[in-house]
C-alpha positions as YAML, in Angstrom:
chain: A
units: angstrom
residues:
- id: 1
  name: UNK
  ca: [0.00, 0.00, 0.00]
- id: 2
  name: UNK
  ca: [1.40, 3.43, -0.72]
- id: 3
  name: UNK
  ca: [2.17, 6.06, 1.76]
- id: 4
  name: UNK
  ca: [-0.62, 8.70, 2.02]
- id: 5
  name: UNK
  ca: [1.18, 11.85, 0.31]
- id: 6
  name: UNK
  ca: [-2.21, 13.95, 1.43]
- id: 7
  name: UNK
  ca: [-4.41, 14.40, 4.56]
- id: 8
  name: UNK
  ca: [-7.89, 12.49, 4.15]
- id: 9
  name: UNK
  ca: [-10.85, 14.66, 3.76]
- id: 10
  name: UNK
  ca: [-13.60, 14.29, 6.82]
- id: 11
  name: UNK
  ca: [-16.84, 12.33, 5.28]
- id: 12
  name: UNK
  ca: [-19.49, 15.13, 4.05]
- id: 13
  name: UNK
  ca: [-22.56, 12.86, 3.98]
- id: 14
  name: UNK
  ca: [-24.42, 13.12, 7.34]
- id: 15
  name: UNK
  ca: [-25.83, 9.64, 6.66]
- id: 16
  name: UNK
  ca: [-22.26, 7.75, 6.24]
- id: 17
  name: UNK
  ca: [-21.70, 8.70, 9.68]
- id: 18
  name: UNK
  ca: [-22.47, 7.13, 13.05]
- id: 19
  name: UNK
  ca: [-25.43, 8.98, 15.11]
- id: 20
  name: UNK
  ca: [-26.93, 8.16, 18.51]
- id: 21
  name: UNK
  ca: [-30.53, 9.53, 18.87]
- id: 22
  name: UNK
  ca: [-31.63, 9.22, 22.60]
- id: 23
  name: UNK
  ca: [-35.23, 10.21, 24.25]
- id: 24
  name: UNK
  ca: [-38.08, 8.89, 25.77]
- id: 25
  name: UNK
  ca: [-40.69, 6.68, 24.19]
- id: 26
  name: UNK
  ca: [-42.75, 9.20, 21.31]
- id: 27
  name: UNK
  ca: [-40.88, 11.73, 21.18]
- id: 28
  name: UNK
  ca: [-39.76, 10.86, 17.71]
- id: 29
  name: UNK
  ca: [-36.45, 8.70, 17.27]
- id: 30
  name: UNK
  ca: [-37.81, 6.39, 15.11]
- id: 31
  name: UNK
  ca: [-39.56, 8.83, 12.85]
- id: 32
  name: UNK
  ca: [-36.45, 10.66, 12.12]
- id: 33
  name: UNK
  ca: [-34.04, 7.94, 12.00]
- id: 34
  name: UNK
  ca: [-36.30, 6.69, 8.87]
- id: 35
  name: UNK
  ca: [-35.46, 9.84, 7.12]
- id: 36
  name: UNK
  ca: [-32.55, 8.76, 6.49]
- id: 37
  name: UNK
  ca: [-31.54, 8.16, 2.76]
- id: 38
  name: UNK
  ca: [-31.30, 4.35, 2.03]
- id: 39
  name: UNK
  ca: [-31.90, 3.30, 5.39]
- id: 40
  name: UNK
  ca: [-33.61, 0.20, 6.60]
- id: 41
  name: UNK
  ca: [-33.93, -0.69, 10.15]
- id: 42
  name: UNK
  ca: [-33.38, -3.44, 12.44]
- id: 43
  name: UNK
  ca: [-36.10, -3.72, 15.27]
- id: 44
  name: UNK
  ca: [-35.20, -5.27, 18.25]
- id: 45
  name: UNK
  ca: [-38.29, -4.25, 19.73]
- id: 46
  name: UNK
  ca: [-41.77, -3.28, 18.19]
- id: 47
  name: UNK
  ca: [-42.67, 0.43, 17.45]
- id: 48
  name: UNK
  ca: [-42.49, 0.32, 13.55]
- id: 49
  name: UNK
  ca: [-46.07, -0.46, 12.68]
- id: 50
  name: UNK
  ca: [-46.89, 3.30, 11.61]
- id: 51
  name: UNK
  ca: [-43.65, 4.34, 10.55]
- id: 52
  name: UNK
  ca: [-43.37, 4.28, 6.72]
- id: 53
  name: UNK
  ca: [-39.64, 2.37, 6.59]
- id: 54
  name: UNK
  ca: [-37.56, -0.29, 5.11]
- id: 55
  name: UNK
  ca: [-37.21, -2.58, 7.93]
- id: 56
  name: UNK
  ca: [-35.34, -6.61, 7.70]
- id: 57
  name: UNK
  ca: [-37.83, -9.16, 8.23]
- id: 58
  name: UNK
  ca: [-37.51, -12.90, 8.71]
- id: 59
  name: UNK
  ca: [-39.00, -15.71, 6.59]
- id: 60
  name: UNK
  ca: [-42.26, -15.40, 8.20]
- id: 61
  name: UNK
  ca: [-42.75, -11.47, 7.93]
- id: 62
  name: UNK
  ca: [-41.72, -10.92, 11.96]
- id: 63
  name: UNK
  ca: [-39.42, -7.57, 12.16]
- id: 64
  name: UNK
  ca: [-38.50, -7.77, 15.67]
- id: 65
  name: UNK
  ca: [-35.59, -9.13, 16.17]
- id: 66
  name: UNK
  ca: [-36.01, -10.93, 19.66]
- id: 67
  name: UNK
  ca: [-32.19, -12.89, 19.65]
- id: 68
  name: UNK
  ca: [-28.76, -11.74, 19.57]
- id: 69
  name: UNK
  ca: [-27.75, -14.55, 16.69]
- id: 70
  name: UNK
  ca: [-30.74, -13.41, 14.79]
- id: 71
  name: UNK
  ca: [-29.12, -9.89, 14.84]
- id: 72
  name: UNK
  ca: [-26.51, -11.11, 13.64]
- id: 73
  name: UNK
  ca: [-28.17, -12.93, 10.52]
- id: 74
  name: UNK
  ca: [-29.98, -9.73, 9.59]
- id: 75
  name: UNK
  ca: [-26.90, -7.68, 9.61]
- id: 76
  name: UNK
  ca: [-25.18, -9.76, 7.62]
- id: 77
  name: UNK
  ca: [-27.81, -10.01, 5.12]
- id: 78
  name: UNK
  ca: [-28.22, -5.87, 5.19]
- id: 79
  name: UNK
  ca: [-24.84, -5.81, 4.52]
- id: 80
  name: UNK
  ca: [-24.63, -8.42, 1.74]
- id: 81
  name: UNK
  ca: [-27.25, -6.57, -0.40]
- id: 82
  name: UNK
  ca: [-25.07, -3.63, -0.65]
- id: 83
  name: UNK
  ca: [-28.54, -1.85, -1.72]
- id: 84
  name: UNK
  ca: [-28.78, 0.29, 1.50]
- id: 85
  name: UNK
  ca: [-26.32, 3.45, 2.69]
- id: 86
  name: UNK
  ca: [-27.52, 3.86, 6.84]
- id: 87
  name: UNK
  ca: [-28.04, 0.75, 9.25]
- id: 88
  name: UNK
  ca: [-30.45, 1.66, 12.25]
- id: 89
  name: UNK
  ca: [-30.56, -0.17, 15.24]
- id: 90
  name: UNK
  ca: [-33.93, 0.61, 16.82]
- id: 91
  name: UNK
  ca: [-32.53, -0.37, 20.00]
- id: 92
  name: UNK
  ca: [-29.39, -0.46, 20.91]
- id: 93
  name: UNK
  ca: [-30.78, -0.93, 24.27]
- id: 94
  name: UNK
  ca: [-32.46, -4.56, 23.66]
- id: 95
  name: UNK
  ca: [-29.56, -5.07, 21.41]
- id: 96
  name: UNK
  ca: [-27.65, -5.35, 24.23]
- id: 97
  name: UNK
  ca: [-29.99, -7.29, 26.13]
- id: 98
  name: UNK
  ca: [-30.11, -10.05, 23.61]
- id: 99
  name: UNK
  ca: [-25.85, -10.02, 23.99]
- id: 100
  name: UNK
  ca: [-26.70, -10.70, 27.56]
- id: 101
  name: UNK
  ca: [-28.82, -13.34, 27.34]
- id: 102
  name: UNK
  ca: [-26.85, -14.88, 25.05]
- id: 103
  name: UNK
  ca: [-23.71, -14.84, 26.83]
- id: 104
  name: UNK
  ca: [-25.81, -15.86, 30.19]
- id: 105
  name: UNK
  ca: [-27.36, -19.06, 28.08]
- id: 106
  name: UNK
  ca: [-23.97, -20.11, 26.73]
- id: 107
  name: UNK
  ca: [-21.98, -19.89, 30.30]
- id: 108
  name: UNK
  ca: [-25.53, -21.38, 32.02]
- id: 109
  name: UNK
  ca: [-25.48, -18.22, 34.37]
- id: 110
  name: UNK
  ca: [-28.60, -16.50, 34.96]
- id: 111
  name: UNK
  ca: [-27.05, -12.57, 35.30]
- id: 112
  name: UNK
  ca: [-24.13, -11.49, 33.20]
- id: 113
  name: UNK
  ca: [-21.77, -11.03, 36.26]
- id: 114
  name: UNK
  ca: [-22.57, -14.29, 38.06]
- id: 115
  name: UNK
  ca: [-20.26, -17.62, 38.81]
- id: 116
  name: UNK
  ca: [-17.63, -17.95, 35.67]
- id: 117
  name: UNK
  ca: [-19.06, -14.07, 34.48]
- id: 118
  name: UNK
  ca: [-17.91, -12.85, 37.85]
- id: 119
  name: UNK
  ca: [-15.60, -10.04, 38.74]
- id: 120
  name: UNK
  ca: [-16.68, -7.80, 35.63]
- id: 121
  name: UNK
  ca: [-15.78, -10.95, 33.02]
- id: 122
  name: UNK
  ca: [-19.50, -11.02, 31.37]
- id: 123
  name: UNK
  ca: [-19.83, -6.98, 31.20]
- id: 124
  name: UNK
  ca: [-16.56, -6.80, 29.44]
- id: 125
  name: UNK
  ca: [-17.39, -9.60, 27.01]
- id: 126
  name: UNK
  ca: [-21.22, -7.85, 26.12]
- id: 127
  name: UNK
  ca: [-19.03, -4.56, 25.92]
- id: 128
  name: UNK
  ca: [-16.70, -5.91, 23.27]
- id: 129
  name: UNK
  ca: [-19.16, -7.51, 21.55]
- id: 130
  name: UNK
  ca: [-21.39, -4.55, 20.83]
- id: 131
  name: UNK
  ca: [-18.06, -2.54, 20.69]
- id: 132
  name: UNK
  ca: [-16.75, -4.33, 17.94]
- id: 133
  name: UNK
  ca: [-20.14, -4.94, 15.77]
- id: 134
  name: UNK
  ca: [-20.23, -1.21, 15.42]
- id: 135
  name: UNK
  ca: [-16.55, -0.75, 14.21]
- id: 136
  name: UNK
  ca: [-16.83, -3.16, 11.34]
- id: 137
  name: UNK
  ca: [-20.00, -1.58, 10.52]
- id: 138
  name: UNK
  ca: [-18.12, 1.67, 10.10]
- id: 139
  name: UNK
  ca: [-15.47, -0.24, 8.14]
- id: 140
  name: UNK
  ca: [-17.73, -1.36, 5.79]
- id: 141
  name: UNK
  ca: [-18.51, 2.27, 5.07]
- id: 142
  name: UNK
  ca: [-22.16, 1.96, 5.97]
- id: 143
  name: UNK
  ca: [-23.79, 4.83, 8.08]
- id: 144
  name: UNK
  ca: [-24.88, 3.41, 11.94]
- id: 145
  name: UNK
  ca: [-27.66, 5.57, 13.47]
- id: 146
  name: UNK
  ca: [-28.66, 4.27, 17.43]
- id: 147
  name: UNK
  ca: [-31.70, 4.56, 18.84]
- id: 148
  name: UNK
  ca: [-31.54, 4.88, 22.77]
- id: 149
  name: UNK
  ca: [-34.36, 5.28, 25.41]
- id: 150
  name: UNK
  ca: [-33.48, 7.76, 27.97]
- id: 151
  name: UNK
  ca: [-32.80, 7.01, 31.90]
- id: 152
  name: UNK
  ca: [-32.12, 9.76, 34.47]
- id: 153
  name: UNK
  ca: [-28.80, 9.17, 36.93]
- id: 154
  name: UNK
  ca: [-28.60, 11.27, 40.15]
- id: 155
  name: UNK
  ca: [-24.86, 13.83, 40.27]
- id: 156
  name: UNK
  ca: [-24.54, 13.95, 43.87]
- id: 157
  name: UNK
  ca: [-25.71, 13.84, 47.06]
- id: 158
  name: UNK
  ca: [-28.80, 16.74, 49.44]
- id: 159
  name: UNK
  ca: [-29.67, 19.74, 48.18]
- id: 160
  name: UNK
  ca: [-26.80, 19.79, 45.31]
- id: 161
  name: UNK
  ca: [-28.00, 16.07, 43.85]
- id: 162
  name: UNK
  ca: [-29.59, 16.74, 40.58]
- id: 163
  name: UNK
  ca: [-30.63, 14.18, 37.95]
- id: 164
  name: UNK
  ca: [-28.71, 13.86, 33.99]
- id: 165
  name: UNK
  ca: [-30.49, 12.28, 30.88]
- id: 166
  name: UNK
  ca: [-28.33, 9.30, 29.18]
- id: 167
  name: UNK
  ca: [-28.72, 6.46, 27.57]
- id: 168
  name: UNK
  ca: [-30.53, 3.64, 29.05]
- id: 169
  name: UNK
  ca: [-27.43, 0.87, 28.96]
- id: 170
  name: UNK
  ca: [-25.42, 0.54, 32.00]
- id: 171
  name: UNK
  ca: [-22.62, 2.23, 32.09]
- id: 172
  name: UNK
  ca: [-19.87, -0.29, 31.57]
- id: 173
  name: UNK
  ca: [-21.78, -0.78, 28.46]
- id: 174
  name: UNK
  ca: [-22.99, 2.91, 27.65]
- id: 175
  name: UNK
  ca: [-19.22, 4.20, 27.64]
- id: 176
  name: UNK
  ca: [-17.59, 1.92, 25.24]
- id: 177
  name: UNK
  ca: [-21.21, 2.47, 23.07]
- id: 178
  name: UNK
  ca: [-20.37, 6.50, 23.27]
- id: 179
  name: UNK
  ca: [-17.09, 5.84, 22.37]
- id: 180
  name: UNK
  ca: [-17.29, 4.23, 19.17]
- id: 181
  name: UNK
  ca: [-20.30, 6.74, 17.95]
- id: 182
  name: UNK
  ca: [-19.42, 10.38, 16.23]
- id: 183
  name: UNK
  ca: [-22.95, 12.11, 17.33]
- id: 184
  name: UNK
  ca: [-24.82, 12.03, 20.17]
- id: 185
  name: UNK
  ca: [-28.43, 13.85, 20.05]
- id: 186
  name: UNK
  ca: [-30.64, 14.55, 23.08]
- id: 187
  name: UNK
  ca: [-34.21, 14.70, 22.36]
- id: 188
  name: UNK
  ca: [-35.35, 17.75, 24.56]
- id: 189
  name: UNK
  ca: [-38.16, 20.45, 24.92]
- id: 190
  name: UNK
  ca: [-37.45, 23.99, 24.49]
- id: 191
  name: UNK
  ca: [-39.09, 27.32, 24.12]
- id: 192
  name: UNK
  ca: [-39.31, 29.95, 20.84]
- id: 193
  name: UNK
  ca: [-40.66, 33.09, 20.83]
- id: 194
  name: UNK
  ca: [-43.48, 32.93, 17.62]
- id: 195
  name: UNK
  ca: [-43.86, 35.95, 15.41]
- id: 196
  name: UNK
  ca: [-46.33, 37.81, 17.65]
- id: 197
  name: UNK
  ca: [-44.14, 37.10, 20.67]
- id: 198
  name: UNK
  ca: [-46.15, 34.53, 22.29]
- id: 199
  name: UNK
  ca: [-43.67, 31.87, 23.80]
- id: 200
  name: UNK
  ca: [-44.07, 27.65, 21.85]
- id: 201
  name: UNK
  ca: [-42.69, 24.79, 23.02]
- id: 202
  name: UNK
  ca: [-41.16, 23.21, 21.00]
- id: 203
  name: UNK
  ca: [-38.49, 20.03, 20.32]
- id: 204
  name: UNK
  ca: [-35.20, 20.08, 19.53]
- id: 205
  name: UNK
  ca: [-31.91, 17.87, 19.55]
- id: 206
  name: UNK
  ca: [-29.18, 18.72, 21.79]
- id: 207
  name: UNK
  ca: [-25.77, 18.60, 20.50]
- id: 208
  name: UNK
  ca: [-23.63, 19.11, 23.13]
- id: 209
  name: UNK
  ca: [-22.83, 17.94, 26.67]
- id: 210
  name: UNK
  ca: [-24.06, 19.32, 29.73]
- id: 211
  name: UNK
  ca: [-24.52, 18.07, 33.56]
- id: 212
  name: UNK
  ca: [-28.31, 17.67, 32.44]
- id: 213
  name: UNK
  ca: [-27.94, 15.57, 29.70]
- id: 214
  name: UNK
  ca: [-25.24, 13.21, 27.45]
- id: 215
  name: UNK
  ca: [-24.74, 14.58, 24.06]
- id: 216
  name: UNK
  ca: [-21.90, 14.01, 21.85]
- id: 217
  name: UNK
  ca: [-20.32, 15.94, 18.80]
- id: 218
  name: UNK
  ca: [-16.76, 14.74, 17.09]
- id: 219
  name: UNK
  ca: [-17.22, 16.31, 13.86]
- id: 220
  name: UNK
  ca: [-15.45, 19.28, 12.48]
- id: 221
  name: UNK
  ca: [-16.52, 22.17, 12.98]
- id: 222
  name: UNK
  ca: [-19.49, 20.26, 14.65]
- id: 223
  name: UNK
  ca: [-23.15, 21.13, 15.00]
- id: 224
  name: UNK
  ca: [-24.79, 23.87, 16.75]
- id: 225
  name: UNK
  ca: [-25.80, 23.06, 19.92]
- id: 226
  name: UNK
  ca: [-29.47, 23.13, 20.02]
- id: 227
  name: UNK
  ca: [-31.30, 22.28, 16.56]
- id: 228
  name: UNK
  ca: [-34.86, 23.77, 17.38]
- id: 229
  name: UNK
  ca: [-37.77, 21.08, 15.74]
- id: 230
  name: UNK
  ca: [-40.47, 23.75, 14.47]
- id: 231
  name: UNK
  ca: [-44.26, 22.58, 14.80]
- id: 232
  name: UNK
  ca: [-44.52, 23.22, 11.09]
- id: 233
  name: UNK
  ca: [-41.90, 20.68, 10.40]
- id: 234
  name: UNK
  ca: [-42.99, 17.58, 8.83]
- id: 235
  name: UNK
  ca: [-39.68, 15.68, 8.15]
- id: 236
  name: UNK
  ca: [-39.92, 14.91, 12.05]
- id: 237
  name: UNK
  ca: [-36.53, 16.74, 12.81]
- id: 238
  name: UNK
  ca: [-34.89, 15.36, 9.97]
- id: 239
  name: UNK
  ca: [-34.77, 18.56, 7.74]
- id: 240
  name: UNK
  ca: [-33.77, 21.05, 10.69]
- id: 241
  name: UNK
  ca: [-30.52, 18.83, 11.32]
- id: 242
  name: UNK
  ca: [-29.81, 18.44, 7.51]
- id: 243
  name: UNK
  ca: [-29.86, 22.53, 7.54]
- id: 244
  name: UNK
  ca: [-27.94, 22.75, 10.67]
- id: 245
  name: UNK
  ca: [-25.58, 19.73, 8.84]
- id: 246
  name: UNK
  ca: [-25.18, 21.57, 5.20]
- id: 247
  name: UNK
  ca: [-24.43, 25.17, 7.12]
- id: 248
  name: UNK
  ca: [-20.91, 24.01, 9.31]
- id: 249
  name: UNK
  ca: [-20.37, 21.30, 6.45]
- id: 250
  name: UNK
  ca: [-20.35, 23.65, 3.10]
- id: 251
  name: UNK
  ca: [-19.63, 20.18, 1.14]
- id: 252
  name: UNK
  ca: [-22.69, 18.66, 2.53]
- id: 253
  name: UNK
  ca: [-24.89, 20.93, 0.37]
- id: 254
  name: UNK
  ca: [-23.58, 19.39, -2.61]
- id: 255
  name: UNK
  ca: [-23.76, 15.70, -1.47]
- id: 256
  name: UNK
  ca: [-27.36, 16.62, -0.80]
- id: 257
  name: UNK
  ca: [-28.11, 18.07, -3.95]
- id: 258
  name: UNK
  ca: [-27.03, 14.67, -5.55]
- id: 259
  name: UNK
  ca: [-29.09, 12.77, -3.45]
- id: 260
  name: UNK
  ca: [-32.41, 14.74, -4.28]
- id: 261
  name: UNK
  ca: [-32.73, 16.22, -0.62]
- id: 262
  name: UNK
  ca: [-33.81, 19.76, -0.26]
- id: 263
  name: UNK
  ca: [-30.72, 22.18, 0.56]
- id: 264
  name: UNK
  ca: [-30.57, 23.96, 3.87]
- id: 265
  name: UNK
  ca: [-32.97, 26.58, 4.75]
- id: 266
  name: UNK
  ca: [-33.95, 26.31, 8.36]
- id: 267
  name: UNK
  ca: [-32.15, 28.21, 11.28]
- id: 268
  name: UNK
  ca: [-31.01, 26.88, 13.80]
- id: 269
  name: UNK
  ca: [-30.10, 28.27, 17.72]
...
C-alpha cells in the first residue's frame, strides 16, 4: 500500500456517519431515524407499525428481532445486499440485552456477572461484543444511526444532587457504546418566541454535553448546539438537522443536492 502523500478529507454525507438519537418513548427517534436516505432498520423491539420504513424481516414477515444470533443474521444479510447506505438499530438498548442473554445461556449463568461471568468478566465480554459490531460496521462504510431510550442518573448527594439524561445501557456498556459513535443527540423540549411574541414549546436535539444531559459531537466544525424542531416541520426533525448539517459542512450541500434532498434553509439556535 502506498504512503498517504495527502491528509484524508472528513466524510461530508451526514448519513455515512455514526449517530446516537436518545429520548423517551414518542418523542420521535424512530420517525427521524427513517429519514434517512437508504436506510432500513433493524427492530429489536416493536414500534415500527406506523412508521413508513424499510425494515429486515424474517421468513415469516416478523421484524423484531427478539435474539442476539438473529441480529446477527440480519446484519449480515443488510450488509450483503449492498442496496442500502444507513443501518439503524432501533434499540441499541435490547440489542444489548439479547448479547446478555446470550452470553448468560452459553456460560448457564442466569445474570451477566454471576459464577464464571464474575468479577466484571460477562460486562466486558457484552461490551466488546457490541463494541466491535459497530466498528466493522463503520469499516464497511455503511452509516450506523442508534436509537436509545433515555434514563435519568442522580450527580450527587442533598440539596446539590440533581438528575442527567443518558442512555438507558449501564454504564460499563454505555461508555464503550459513546465511544465508538461520532454524534450524540438529546431529544429535549425547548421554548421559541413565535412571530407575535407569544412563547411555543417546541423540540429540539441537543448537540452538546451538559450536567443535564449526554450529548456528543466529534465532527469538524461540529453542530450547533441546540437544533430547534419547528411545529410546522414535517420531516420529524430530519430537515432542521440536515440545515444545521449543510451550514458548518459547506460540502454537505452538494452531497445533498445529488441525493435529491432539499438544501438547507432552516435556522437553527
Amino acid at each position: 500500500m502506498p504512503i498517504p502523500t495527502a491528509k484524508s478529507k472528513p466524510a461530508a454525507d451526514l448519513s455515512q456517519k455514526s449517530v446516537m438519537f436518545v429520548g423517551p418513548p414518542g418523542c420521535g427517534k424512530s420517525s427521524i431515524a427513517s429519514m434517512f436516505p437508504n436506510s432500513i432498520f433493524l427492530a429489536t423491539e416493536p414500534g415500527l407499525d406506523n412508521i413508513p420504513c424499510m425494515r429486515w424481516e424474517d421468513s415469516n414477515g416478523n421484524y423484531v428481532i427478539d435474539e442476539w444470533d438473529k441480529l446477527m443474521i440480519a446484519t449480515r444479510e443488510v450488509v450483503e445486499a449492498k442496496r442500502f447506505r444507513t443501518l439503524i438499530l432501533d434499540t441499541v438498548d435490547m440489542a444489548y440485552e439479547w448479547r446478555r442473554e446470550a452470553l448468560c445461556k452459553k456460560y448457564g449463568e442466569e445474570w451477566q456477572n454471576d459464577g464464571s461471568l464474575g468479577w466484571g468478566k460477562g460486562s466486558g465480554i457484552i461490551a466488546s461484543d457490541m463494541r466491535r459490531y459497530l466498528m466493522r460496521l463503520q469499516a464497511l462504510n455503511i452509516g450506523v444511526v442508534l436509537l436509545s431510550h433515555v434514563s435519568r442518573e442522580t450527580i450527587g448527594k442533598g440539596e446539590a444532587a440533581y438528575e442527567r439524561c443518558v442512555a438507558s445501557l449501564p454504564e460499563k456498556i454505555r461508555i464503550p457504546v459513546m465511544a465508538t459513535i461520532e454524534i450524540c443527540m438529546f431529544f429535549d423540549v425547548t421554548t421559541v418566541q413565535q412571530p407575535d411574541g407569544t412563547p411555543e414549546a417546541v423540540r429540539c436535539l441537543r448537540t452538546k454535553p451538559s450536567k443535564f444531559w449526554e450529548a456528543k459531537d466529534r465532527t469538524k466544525p461540529g453542530l450547533p448546539p441546540t437544533i430547534i424542531i419547528p411545529s410546522s416541520d414535517r420531516t420529524y426533525g430530519y430537515q432542521p438537522l440536515l440545515d444545521a448539517w449543510s451550514q458548518t459542512h459547506p460540502a454537505a450541500a452538494a452531497t445533498a443536492n445529488a441525493a435529491g434532498q432539499k438544501p438547507a434553509t432552516t435556522a437553527t439556535k
